[in-house]
C-alpha positions as CSV (number, residue, x, y, z in Angstrom):
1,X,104.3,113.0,113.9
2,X,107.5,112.0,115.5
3,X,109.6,113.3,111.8
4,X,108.0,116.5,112.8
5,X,108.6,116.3,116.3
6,X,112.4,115.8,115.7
7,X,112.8,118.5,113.4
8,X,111.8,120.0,116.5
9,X,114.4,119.4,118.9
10,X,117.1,120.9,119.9
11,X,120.4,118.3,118.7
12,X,118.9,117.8,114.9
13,X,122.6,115.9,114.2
14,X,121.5,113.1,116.9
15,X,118.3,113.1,115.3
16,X,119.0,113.0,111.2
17,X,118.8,109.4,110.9
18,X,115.7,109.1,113.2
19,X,114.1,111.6,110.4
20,X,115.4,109.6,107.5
21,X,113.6,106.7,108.9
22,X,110.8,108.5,109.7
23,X,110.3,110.0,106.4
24,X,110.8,106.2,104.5
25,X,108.6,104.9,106.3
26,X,105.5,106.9,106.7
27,X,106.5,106.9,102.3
28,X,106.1,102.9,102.2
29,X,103.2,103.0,104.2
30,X,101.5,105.4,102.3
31,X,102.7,103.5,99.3
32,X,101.3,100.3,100.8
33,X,98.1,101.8,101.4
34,X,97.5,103.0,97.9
35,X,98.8,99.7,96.5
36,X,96.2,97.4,99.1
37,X,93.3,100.3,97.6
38,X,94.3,99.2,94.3
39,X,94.8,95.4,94.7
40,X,98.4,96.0,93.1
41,X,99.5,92.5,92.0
42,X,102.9,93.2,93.8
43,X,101.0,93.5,97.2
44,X,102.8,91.1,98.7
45,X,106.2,92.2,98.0
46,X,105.3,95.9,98.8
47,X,103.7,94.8,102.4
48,X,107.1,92.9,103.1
49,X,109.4,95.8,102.7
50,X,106.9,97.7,104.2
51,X,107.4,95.6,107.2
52,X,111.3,95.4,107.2
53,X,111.3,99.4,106.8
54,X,108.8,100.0,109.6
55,X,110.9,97.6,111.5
56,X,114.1,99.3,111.1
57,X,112.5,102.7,111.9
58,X,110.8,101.4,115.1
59,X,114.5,100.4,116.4
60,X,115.9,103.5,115.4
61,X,112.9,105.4,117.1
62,X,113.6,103.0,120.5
63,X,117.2,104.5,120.5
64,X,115.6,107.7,121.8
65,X,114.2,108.5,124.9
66,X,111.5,111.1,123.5
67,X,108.3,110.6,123.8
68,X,107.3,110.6,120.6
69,X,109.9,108.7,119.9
70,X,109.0,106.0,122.0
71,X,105.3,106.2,120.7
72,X,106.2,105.9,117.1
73,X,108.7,102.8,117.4
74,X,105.7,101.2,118.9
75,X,103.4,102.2,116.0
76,X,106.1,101.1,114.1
77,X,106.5,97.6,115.3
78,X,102.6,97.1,115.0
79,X,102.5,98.3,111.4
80,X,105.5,95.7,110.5
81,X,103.4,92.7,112.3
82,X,100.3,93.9,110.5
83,X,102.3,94.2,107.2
84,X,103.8,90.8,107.9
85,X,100.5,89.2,108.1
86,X,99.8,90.4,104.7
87,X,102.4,88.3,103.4
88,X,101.4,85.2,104.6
């Protein structure tokens, strides 16, 4: 949602690495997901740069004041607690 949303807006050069990180991390999580579905021996590992990319995306999402923004980094930093607990 929010990669779309700042494709959106009106300053895309503010915005390019907020859709980088948006774009690597909704990939890892996907990949994550498919990997937990397929009880990939390399779980672990996957959920645990999972986490540190959902991490770094949810503090580049904070640097905005957008809405959706703000509403993704928090999704964000949920998803890399979740993916954290996977590890342990």
């Amino acid at each position: 949602m929010c990669y779309d949303a700042c494709l959106r807006e009106d300053d895309l050069k503010m915005m390019v690495d907020c859709i980088r990180m948006d774009r690597d991390c909704a990939d890892i999580c996907a990949f994550a997901t498919k990997s937990m579905q397929s009880n990939s021996p390399f779980i672990k590992q996957i959920c645990q740069l999972c986490a540190e990319i959902c991490e770094a995306c949810g503090n580049e999402c904070k640097k905005h004041q957008h809405e959706h923004c703000q509403k993704c980094a928090d999704a964000c930093f949920k998803c890399a607690d979740a993916c954290r607990q996977m590890v342990q």
